[in-house]
Structures are given as C-alpha cells and as structure tokens.
C-alpha positions in Angstrom: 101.4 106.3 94.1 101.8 108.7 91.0 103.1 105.0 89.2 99.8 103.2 89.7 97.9 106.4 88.8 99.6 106.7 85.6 99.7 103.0 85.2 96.2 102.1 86.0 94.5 105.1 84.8 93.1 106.6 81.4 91.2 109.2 80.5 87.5 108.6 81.0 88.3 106.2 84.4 87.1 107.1 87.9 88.7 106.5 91.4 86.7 106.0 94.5 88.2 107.0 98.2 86.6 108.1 101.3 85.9 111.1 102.5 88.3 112.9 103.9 91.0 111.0 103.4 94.8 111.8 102.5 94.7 114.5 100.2 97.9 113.4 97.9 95.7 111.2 96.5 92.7 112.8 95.5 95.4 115.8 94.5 97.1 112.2 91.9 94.2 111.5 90.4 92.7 115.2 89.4 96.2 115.8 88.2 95.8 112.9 85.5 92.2 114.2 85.3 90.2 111.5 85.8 86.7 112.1 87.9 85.9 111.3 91.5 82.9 109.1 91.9 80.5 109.0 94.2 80.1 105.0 94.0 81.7 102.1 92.2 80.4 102.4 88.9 81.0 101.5 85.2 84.5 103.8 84.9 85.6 103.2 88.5 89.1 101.6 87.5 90.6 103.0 91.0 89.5 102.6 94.8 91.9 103.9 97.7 91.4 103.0 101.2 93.8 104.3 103.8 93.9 101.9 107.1 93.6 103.3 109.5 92.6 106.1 107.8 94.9 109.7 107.5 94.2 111.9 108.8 91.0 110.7 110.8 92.6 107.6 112.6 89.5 105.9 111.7 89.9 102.2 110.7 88.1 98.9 109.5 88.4 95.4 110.7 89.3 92.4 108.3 85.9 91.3 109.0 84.6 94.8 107.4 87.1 94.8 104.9 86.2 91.4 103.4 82.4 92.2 103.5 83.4 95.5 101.5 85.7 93.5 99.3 82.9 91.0 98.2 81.2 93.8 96.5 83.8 95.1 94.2 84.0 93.9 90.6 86.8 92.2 89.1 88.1 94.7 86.9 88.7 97.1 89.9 92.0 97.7 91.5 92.5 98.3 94.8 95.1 100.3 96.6 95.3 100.1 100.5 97.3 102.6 101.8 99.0 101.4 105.4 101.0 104.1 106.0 100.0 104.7 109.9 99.4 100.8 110.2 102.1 99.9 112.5 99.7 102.6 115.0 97.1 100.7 115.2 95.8 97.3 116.5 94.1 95.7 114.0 94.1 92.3 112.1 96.1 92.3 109.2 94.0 92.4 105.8 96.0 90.1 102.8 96.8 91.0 99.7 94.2 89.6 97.6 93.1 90.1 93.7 93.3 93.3 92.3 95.2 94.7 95.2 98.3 97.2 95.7 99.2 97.8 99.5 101.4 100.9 99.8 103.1 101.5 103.0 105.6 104.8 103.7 108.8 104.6 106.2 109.4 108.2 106.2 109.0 108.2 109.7 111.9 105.6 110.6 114.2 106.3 107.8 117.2 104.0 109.2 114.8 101.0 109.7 113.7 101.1 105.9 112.9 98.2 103.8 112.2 97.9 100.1 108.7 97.9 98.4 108.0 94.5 96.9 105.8 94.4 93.8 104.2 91.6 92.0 106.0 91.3 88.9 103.1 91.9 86.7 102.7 95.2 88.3 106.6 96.3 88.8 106.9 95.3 84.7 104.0 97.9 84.2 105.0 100.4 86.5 108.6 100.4 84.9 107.2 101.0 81.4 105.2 104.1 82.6 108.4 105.5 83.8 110.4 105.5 80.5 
C-alpha cells in the first residue's frame, strides 16, 4: 500500500476512507502528507474501501458498491482492500476502472499466492521504488 501511496499521490491530493477504518492507511497517507477529505472533491486522487470493513466487520453488497461506484469521477483511483474477504459471504465486486484490489495472506502464510498487477500499474509502482 505505501507503493500506490507514493505512486498515486502528490502534494496537494486528498484521500477519502471511511470512518473508522484500518488505521495503516490513514497512518500512509498523513505520512506522505496529503489531507483527508470529508467528500470526493476537486484534489481527491485516493478512495480506500476495506470489504468487509477492519476492524468493524461491516460490509457492502455489489449492488451498494456499484451504486457508490457510479458516482466517482474518472480521474479517481480506487483501492479496495479485501484483506478479511475470504470471512465473509458476500458477492464478489470486479475489478473495474480506476481500481487496485489489495488482499493480505499473513494469516495462511503456507497457502500464499502472488499479487497480480496490471502492467500499467506494476511499471509505475516499480519506478517509485528506485
């Protein structure tokens, strides 16, 4: 996640997330000090969604998630963080425009697989790293 921040993120930009959500985030995004916004906005460059959410278990249905996703402008990137996903029982949202899904197996560290990226986004990522 500190990749896409650095990536994605410059100066003046805000991020969006719910309230309360998992704190490494918010703790990312003050540490490249951009602002958090109260509402998607002219700066918003960032919004993070946890589903279900950490650490209130809450969570949103595809239906809810493509109604929310209609309203967000084009030049807003999306991370949805399904870390606890495999918990619950839910339909699975897609990757769509302007998405990043993150997922964690810290939990089940013998049954690990590899992250795939987009190449557009893996050939950014890489050049904020060196």
């Amino acid at each position: 996640m500190a990749n896409i921040i650095r990536t994605f993120l410059c100066d003046h930009d805000e991020v969006l997330t719910a309230e309360p959500t998992f704190p490494g985030f918010r703790v990312l995004a003050q540490s490249r000090g951009v602002a958090l916004a109260a509402a998607v906005n002219e700066p918003t460059k960032i919004i993070y969604l946890a589903n279900p959410n950490n650490p209130t278990g809450t969570f949103f249905t595809r239906a809810e998630f493509d109604e929310f996703y209609r309203h967000i402008p084009p030049g807003v990137l999306l991370i949805l963080d399904k870390a606890f996903y495999e918990y619950a029982h839910i339909t699975p949202t897609s990757p769509i425009r302007s998405t990043i899904g993150t997922t964690t197996s810290s939990r089940c560290a013998p049954f690990r697989k590899p992250m795939v990226w987009p190449e557009s986004v893996s050939d950014m990522a890489s050049r904020t790293r060196t």
